[in-house]
C-alpha positions as CSV (number, residue, x, y, z in Angstrom):
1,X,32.0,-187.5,-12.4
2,X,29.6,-185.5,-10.7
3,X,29.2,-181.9,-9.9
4,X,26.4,-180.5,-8.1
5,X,25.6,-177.2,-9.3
6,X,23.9,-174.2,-7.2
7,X,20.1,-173.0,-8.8
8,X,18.8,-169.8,-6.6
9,X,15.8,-170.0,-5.2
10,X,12.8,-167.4,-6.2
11,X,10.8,-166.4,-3.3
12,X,7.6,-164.6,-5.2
13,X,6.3,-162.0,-2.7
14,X,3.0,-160.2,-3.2
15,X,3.0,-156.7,-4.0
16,X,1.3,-154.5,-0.9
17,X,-2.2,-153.2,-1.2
18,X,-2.9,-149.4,-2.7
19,X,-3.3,-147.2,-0.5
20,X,-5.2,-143.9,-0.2
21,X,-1.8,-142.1,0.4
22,X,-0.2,-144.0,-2.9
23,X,-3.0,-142.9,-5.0
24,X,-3.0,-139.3,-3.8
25,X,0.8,-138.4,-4.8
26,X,0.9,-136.1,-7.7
27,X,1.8,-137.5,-11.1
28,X,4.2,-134.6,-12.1
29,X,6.7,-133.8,-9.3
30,X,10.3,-132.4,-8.9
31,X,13.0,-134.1,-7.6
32,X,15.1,-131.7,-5.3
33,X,18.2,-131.2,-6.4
34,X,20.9,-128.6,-4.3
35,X,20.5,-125.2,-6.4
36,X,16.8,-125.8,-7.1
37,X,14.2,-123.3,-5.7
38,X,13.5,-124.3,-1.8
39,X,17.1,-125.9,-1.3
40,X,20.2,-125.0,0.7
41,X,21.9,-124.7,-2.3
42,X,19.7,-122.4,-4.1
43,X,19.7,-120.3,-1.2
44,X,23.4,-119.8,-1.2
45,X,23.3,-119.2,-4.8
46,X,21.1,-116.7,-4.2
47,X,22.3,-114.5,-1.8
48,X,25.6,-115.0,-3.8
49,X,23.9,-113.2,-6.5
50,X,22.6,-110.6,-4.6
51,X,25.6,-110.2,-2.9
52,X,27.5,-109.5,-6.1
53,X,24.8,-107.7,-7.7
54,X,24.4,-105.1,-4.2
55,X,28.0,-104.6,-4.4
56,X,28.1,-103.6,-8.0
57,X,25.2,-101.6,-7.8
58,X,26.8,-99.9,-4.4
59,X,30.1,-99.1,-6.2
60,X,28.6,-98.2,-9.7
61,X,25.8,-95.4,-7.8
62,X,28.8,-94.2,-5.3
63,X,30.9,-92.9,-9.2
64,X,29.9,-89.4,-10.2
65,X,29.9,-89.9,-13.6
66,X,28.5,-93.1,-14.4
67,X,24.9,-91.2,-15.2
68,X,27.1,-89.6,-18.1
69,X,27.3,-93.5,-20.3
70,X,24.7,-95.0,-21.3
71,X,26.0,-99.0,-20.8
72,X,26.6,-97.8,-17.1
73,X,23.4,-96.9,-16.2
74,X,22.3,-100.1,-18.0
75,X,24.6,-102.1,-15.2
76,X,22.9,-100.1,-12.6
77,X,19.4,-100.9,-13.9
78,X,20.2,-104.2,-14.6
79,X,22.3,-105.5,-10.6
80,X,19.0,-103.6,-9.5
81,X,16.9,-106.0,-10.9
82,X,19.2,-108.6,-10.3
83,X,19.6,-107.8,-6.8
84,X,15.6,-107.6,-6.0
85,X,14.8,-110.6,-8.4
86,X,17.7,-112.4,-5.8
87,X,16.6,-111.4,-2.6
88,X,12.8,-112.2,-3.2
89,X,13.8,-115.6,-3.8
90,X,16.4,-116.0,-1.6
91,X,13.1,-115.3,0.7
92,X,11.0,-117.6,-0.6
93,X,14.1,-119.9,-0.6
94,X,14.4,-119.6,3.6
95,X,10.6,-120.4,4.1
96,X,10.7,-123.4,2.4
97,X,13.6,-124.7,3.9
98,X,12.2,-123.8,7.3
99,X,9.2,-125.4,6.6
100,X,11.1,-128.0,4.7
101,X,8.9,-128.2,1.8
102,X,10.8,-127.8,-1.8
103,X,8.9,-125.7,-5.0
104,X,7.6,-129.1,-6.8
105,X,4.7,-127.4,-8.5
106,X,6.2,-127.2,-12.1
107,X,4.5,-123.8,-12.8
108,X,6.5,-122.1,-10.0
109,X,9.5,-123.6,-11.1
110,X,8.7,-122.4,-14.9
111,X,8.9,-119.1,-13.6
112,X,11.7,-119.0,-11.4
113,X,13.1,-120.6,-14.8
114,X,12.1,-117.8,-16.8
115,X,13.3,-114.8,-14.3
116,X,16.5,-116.4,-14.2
117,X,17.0,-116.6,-17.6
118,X,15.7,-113.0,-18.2
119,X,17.7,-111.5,-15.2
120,X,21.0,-113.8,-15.6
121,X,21.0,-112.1,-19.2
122,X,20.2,-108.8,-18.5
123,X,23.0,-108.7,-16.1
124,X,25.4,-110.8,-18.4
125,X,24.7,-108.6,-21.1
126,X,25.0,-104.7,-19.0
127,X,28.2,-106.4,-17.5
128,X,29.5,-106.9,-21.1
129,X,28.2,-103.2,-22.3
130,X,30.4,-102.0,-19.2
131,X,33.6,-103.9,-20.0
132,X,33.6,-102.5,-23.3
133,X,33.7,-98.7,-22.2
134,X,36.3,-100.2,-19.4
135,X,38.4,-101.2,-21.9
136,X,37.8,-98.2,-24.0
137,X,38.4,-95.5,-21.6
138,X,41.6,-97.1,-19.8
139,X,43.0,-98.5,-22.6
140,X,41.8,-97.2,-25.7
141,X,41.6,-93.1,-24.4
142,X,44.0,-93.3,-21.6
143,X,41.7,-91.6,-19.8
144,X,42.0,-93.1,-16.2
145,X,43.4,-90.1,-14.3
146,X,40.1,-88.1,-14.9
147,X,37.9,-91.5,-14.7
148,X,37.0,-93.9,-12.3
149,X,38.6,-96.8,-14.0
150,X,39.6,-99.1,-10.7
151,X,35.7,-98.4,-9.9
152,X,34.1,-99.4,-12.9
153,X,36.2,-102.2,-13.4
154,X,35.3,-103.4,-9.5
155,X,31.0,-102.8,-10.8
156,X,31.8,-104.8,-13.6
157,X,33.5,-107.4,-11.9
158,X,30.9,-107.8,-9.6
159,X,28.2,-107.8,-12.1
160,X,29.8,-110.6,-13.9
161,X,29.9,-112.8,-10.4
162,X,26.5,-112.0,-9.9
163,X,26.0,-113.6,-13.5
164,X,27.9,-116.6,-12.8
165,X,26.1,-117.3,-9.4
166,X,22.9,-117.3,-11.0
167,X,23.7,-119.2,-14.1
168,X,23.6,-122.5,-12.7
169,X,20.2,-121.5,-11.0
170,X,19.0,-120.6,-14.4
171,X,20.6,-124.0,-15.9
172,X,19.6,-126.6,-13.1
173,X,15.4,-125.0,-13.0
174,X,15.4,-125.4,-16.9
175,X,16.8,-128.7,-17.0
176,X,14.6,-130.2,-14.2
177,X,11.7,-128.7,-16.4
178,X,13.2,-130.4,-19.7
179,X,13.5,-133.5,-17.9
180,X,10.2,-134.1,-16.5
């Protein structure tokens, strides 16, 4: 009985030469990923945050009395910073893409890391202060016919969208920096 049996074949191919262009690539780059700095994606999550941030800040300032609580004018300082912390990159964002280099230099990225995480949780935080006096004037004091309970409730809203757009900026910069 015979049975002829298939062996593959190994070709052995010679690696090509170094080249001055090889040698030259940096050691320590980023791989783009969408939501990184210098990506379509992290432009659109930028001007998501700034978009939510400029509304909350436009409805919080329009109120009367929001100077008169102290965790309001702590949203309003905090969608401020949000909103020019945003917008800046959102501008660095649009150059890169239109010069279609992305932000590989790990020390940029380390500090569009570390404004994320500082503005994501100032906002996060001011957005939680303002909730609580929501729920205490409209539920707690039944004080909504003198208040602007339907406005605060819209700035805090916002303020909390603004913090979820620019979580996963916050989350995808720190992670490529963790897993370089």
């Amino acid at each position: 009985m015979s049975m002829s049996m298939v062996h593959p074949s190994v070709h052995p191919i010679e690696a090509p030469p170094m080249t001055d262009h090889a040698i030259a690539i940096p050691r320590h780059t980023l791989k783009d990923t969408q939501g990184m700095p210098g990506t379509l994606g992290g432009f659109l999550l930028r001007f998501l945050q700034f978009s939510f941030a400029v509304v909350s800040l436009s409805v919080m300032a329009t109120t009367s009395d929001f100077p008169s609580v102290t965790a309001f004018r702590y949203l309003v300082a905090a969608v401020s910073l949000q909103s020019l912390w945003s917008l800046s990159l959102a501008v660095a964002d649009i150059y890169a893409i239109l010069v279609r280099r992305g932000y590989r230099n790990i020390k940029v990225v380390r500090l569009f890391s570390i404004g994320d995480g500082i503005t994501s949780t100032l906002t996060f935080s001011a957005a939680c202060a303002s909730a609580g006096i929501t729920v205490l004037i409209g539920n707690d004091l039944n004080d909504c016919a003198q208040n602007h309970c339907s406005r605060f409730e819209t700035a805090t809203a916002m303020a909390f969208m603004s913090w979820f757009a620019a979580s996963p900026s916050f989350i995808l910069n720190f992670w490529s920096l963790a897993s370089k």
